[in-house]
N, CA, C and O atoms as a GROMACS GRO file, in nm:
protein
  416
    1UNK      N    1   1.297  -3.086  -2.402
    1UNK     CA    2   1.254  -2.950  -2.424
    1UNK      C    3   1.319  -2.860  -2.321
    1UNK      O    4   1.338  -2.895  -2.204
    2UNK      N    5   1.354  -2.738  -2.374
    2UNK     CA    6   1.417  -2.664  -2.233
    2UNK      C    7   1.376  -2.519  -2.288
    2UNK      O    8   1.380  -2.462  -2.397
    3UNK      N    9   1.334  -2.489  -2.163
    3UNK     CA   10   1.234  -2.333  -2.117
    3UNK      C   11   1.385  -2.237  -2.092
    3UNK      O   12   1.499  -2.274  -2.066
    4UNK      N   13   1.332  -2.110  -2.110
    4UNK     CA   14   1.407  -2.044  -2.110
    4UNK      C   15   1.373  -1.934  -2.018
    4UNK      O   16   1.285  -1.870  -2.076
    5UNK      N   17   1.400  -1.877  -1.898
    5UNK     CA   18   1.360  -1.848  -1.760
    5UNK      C   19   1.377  -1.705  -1.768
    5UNK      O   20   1.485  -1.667  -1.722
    6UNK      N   21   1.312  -1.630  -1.806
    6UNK     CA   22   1.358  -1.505  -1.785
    6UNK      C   23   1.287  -1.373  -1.639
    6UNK      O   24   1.177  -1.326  -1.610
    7UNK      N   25   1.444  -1.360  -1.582
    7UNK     CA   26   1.382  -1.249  -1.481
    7UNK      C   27   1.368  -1.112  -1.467
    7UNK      O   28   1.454  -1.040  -1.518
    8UNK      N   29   1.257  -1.053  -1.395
    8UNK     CA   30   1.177  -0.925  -1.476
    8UNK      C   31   1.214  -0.862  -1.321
    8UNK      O   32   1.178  -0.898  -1.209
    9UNK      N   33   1.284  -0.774  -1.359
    9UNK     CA   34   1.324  -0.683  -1.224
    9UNK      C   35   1.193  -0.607  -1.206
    9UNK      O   36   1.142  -0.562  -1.308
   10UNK      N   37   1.138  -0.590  -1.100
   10UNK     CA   38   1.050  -0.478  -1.056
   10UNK      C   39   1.099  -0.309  -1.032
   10UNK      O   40   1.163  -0.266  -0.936
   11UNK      N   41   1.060  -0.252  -1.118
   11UNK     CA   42   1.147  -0.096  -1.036
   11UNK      C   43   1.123  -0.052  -0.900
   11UNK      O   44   1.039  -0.109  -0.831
   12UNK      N   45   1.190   0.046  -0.858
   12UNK     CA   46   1.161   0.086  -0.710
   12UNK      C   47   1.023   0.204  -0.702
   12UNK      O   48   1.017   0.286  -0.794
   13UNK      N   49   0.963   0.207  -0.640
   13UNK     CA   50   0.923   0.337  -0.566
   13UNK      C   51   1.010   0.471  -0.566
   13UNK      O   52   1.123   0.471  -0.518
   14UNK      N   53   0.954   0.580  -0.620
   14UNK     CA   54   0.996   0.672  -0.589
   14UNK      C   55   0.954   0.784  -0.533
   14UNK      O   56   1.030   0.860  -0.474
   15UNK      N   57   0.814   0.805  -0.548
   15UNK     CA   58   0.723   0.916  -0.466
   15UNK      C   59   0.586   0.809  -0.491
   15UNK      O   60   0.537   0.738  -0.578
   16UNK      N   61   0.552   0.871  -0.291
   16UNK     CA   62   0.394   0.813  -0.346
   16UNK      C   63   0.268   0.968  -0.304
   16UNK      O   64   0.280   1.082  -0.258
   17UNK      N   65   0.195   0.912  -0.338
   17UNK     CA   66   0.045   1.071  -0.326
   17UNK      C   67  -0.070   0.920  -0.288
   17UNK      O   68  -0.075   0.806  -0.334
   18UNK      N   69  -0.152   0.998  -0.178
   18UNK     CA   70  -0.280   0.904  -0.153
   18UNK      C   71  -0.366   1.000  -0.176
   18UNK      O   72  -0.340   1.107  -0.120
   19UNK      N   73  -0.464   0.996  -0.242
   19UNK     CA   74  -0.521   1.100  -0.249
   19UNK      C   75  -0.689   1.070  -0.169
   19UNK      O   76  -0.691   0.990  -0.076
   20UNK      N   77  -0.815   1.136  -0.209
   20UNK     CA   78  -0.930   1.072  -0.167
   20UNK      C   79  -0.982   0.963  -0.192
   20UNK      O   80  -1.042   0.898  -0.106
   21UNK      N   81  -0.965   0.917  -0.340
   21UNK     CA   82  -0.983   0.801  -0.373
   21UNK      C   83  -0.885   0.703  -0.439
   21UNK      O   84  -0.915   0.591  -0.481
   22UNK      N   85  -0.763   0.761  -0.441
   22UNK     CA   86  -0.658   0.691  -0.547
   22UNK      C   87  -0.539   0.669  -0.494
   22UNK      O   88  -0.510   0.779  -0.446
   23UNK      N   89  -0.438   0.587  -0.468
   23UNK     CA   90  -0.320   0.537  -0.435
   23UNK      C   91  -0.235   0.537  -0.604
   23UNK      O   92  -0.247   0.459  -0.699
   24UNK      N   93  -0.145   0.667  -0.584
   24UNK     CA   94  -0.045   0.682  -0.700
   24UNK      C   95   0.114   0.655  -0.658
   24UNK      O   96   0.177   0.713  -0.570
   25UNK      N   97   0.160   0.545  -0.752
   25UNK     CA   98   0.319   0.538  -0.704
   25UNK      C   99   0.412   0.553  -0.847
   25UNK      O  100   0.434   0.472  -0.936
   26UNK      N  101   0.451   0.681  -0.828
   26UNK     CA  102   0.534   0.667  -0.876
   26UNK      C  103   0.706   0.590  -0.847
   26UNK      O  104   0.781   0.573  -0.751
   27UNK      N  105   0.707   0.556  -1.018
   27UNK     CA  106   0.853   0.421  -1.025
   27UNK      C  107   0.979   0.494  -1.112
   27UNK      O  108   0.985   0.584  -1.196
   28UNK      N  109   1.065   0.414  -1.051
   28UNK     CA  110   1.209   0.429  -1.104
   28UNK      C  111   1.216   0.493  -1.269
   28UNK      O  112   1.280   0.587  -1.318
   29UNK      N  113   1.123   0.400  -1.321
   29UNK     CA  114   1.153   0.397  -1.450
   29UNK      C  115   1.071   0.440  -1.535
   29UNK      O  116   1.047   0.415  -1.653
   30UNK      N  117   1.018   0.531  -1.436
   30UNK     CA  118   0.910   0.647  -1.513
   30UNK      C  119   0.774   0.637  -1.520
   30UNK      O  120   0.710   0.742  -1.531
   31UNK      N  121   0.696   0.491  -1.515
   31UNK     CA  122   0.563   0.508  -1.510
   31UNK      C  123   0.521   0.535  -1.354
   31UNK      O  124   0.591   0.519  -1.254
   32UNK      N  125   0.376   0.584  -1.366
   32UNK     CA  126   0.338   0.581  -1.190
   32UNK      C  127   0.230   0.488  -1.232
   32UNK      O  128   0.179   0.486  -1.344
   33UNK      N  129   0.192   0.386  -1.098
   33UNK     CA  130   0.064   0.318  -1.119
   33UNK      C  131  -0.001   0.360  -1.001
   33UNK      O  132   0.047   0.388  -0.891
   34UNK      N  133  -0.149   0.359  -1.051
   34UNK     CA  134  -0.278   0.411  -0.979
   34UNK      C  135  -0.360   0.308  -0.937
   34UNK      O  136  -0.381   0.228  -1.028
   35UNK      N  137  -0.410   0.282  -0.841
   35UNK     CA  138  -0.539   0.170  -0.798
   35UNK      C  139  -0.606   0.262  -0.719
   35UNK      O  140  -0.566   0.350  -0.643
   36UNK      N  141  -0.728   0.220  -0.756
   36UNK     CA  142  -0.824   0.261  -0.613
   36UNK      C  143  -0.785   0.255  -0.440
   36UNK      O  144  -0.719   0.171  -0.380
   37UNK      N  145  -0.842   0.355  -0.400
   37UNK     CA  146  -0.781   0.335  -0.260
   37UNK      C  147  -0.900   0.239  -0.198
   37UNK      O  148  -0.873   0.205  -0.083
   38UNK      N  149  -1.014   0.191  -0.244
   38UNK     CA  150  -1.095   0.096  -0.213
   38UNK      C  151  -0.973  -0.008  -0.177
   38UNK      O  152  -0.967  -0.020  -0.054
   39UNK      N  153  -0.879  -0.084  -0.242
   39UNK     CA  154  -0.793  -0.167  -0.265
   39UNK      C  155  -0.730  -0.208  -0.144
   39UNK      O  156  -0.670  -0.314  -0.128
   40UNK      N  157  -0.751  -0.106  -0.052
   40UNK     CA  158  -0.668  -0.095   0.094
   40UNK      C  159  -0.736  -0.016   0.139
   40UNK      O  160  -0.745   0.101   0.102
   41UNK      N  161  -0.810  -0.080   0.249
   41UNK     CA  162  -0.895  -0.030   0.359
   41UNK      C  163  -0.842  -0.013   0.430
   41UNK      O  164  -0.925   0.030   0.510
   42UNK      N  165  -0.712  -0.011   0.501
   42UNK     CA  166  -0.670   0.099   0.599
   42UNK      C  167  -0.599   0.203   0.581
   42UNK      O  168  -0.554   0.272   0.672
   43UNK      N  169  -0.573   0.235   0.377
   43UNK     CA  170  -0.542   0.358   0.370
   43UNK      C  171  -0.656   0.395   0.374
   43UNK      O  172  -0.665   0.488   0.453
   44UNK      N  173  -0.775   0.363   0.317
   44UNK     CA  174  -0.932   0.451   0.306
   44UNK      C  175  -0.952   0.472   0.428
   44UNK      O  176  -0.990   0.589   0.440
   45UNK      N  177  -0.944   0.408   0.546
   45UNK     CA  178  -0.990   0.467   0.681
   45UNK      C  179  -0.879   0.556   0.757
   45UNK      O  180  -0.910   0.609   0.864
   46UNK      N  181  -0.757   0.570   0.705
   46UNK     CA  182  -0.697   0.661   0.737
   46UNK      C  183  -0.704   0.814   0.714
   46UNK      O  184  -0.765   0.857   0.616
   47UNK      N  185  -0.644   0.897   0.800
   47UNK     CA  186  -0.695   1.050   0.842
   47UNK      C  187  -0.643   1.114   0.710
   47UNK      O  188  -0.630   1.008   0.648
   48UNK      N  189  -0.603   1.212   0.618
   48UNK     CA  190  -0.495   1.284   0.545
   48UNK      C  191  -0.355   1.260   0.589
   48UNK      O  192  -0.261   1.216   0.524
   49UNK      N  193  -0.361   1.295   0.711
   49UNK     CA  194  -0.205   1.315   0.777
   49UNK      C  195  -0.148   1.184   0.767
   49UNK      O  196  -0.035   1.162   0.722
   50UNK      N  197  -0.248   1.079   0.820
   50UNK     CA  198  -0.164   0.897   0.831
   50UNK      C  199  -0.163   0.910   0.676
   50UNK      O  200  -0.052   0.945   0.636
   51UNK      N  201  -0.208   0.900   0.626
   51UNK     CA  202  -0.184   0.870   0.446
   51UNK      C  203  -0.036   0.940   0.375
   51UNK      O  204   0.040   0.884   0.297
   52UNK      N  205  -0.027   1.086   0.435
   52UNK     CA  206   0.054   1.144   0.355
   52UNK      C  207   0.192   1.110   0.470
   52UNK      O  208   0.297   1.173   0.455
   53UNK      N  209   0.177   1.006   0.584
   53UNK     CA  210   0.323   0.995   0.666
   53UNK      C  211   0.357   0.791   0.601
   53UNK      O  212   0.322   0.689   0.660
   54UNK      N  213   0.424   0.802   0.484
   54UNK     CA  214   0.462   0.674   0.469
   54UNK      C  215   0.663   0.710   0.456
   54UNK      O  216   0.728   0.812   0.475
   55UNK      N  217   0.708   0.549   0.410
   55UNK     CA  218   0.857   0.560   0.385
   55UNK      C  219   0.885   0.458   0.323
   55UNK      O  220   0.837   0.365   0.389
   56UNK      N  221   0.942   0.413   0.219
   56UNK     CA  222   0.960   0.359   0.124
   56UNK      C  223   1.067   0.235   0.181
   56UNK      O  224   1.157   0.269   0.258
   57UNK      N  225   1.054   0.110   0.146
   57UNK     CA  226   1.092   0.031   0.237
   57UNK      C  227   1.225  -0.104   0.152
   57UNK      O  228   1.208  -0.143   0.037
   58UNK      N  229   1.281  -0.127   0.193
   58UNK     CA  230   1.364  -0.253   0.072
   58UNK      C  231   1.406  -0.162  -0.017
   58UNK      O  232   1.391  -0.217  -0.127
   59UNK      N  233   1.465  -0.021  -0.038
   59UNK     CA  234   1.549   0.075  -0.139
   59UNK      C  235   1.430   0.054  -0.205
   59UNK      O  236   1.461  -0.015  -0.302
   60UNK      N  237   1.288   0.080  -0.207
   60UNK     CA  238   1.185   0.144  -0.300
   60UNK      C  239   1.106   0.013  -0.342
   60UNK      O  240   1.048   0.035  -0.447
   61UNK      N  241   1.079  -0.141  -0.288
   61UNK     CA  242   1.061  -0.250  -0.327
   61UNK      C  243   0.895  -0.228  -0.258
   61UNK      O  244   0.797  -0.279  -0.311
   62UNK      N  245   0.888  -0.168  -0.169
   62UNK     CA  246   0.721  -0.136  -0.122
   62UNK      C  247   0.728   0.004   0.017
   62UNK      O  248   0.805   0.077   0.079
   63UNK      N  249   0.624  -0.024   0.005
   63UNK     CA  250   0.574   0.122   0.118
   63UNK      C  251   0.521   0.080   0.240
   63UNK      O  252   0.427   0.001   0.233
   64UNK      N  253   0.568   0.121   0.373
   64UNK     CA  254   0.509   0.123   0.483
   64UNK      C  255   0.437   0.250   0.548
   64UNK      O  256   0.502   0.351   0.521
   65UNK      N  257   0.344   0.273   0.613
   65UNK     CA  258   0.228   0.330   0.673
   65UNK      C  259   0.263   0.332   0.793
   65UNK      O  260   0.155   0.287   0.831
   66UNK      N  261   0.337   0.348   0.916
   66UNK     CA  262   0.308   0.315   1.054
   66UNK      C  263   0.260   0.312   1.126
   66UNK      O  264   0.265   0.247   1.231
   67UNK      N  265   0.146   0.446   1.052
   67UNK     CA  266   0.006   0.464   1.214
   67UNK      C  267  -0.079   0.347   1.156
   67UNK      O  268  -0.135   0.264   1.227
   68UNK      N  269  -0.083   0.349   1.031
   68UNK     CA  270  -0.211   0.240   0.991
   68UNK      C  271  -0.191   0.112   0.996
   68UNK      O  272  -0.281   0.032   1.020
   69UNK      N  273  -0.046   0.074   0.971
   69UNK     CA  274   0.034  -0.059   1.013
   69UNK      C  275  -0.001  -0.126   0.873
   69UNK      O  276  -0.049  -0.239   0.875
   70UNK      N  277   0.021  -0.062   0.750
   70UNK     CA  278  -0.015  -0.085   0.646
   70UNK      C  279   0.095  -0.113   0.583
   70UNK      O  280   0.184  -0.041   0.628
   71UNK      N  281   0.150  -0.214   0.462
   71UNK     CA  282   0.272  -0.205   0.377
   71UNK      C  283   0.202  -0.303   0.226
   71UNK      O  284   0.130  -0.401   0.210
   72UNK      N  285   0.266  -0.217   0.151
   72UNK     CA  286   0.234  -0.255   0.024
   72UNK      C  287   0.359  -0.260  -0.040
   72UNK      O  288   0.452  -0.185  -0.012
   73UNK      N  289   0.363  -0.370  -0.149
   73UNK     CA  290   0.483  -0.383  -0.234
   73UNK      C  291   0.450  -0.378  -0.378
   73UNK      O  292   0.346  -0.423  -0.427
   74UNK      N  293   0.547  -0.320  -0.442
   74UNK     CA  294   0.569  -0.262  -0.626
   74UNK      C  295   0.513  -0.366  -0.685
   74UNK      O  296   0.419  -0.356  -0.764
   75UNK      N  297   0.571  -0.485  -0.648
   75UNK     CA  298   0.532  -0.610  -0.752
   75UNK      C  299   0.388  -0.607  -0.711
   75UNK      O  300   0.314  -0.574  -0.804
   76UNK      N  301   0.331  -0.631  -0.607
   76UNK     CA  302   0.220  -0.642  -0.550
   76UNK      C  303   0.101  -0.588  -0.667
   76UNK      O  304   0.009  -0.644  -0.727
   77UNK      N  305   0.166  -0.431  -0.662
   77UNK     CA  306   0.069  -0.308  -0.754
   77UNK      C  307   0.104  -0.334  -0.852
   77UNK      O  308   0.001  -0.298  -0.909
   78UNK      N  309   0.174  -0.373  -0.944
   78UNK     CA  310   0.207  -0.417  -1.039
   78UNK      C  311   0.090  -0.550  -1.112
   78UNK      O  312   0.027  -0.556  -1.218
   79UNK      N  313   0.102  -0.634  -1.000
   79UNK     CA  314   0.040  -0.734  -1.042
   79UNK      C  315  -0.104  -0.735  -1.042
   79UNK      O  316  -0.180  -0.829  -1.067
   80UNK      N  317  -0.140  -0.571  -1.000
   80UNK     CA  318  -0.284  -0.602  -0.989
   80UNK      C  319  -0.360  -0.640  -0.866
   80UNK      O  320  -0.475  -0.683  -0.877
   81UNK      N  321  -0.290  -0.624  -0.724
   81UNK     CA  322  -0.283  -0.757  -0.602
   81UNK      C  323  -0.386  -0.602  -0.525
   81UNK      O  324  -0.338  -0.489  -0.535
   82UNK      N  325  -0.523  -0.625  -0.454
   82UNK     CA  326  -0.558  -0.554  -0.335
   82UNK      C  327  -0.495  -0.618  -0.215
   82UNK      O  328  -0.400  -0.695  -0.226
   83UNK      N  329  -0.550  -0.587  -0.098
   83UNK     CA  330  -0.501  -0.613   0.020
   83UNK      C  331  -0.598  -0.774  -0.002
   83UNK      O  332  -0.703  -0.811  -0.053
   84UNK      N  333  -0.460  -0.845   0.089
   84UNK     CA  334  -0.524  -0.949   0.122
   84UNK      C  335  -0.548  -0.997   0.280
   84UNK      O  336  -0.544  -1.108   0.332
   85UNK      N  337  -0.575  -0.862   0.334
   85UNK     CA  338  -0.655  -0.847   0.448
   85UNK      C  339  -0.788  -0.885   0.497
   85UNK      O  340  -0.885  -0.822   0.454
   86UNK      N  341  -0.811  -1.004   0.603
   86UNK     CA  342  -0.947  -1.056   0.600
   86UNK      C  343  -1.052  -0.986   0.654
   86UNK      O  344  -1.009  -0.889   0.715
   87UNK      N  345  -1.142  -0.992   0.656
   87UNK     CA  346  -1.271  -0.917   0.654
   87UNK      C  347  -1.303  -0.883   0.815
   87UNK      O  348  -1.369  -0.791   0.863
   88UNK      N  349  -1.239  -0.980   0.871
   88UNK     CA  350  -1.209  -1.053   1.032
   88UNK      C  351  -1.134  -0.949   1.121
   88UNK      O  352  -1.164  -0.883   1.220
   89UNK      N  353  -0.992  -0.970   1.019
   89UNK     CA  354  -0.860  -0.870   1.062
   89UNK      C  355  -0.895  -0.721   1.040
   89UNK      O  356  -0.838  -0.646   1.120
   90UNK      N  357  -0.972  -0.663   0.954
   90UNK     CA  358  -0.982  -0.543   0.933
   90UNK      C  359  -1.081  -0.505   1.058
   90UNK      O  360  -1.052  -0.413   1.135
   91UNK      N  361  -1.189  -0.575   1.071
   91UNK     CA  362  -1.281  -0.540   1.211
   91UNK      C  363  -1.211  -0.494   1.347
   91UNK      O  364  -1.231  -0.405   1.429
   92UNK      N  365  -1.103  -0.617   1.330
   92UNK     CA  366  -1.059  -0.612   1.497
   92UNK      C  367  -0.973  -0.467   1.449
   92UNK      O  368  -1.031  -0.381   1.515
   93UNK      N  369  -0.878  -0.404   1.378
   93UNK     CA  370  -0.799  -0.314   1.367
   93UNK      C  371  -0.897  -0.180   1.383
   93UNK      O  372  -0.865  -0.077   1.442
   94UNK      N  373  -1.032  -0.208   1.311
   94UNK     CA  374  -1.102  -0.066   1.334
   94UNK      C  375  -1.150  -0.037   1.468
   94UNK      O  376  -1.127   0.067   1.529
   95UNK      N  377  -1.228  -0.154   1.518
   95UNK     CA  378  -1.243  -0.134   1.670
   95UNK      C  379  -1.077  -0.048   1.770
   95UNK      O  380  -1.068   0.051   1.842
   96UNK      N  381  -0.997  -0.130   1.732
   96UNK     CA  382  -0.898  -0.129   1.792
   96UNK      C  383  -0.854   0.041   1.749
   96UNK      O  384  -0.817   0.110   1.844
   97UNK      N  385  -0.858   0.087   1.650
   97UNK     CA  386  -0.807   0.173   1.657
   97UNK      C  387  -0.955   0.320   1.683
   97UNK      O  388  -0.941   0.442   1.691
   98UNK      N  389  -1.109   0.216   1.689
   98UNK     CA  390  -1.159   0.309   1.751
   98UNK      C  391  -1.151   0.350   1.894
   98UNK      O  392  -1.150   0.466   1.934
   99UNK      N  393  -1.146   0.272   1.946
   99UNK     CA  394  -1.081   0.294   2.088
   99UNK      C  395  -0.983   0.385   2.135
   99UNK      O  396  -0.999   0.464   2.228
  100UNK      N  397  -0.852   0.367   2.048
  100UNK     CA  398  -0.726   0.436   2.083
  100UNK      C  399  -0.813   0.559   2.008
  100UNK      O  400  -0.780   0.654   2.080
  101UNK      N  401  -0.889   0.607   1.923
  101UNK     CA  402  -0.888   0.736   1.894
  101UNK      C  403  -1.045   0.823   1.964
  101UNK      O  404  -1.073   0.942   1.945
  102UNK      N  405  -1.129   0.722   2.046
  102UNK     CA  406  -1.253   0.757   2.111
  102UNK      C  407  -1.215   0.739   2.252
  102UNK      O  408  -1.290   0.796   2.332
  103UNK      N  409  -1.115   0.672   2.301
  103UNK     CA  410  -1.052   0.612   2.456
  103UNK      C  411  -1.179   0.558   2.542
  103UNK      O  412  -1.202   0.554   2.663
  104UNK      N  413  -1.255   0.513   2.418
  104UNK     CA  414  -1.373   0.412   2.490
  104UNK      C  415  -1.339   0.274   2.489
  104UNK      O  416  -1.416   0.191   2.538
   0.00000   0.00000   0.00000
């Protein structure tokens, strides 16, 4: 028997919008996809300004965040994928970044 393998290019990124509750990316090839910003808790705990400072990373293959230290990839959103950030890792980052923003 022989399978026949076919590969499914992902499009790039081309603009993204975070809004209050929604992460929109628009793609190469015309659709934009939307997820909840529940999906990624350190865009939801991010300010307006960290949300709206990202840069498109791999010629449009995913998005990086730098204050939030956040990166998401096309296929990722594509596939349906939230953060697979542990419950653990997100604690220590909020402390951590309550500190740097309370200097307690």
């Amino acid at each position: 028997m022989t399978t026949l393998a076919i590969e499914i290019e992902t499009p790039e990124a081309t603009n993204v919008l975070v809004g209050d509750d929604t992460l929109s990316v628009d793609l190469a090839d015309g659709r934009t996809v939307s997820v909840p910003l529940a999906w990624f808790p350190r865009l939801l705990h991010g300010t307006p300004a960290e949300r709206s400072t990202w840069r498109l990373s791999g010629r449009g293959e995913g998005i990086h965040w730098s204050a939030l230290d956040e990166d998401i990839s096309v296929k990722g959103l594509l596939a349906g994928h939230a953060s697979q950030e542990s419950q653990a890792s997100l604690d220590r980052w909020l402390k951590k970044r309550s500190v740097a923003v309370n200097g307690a």
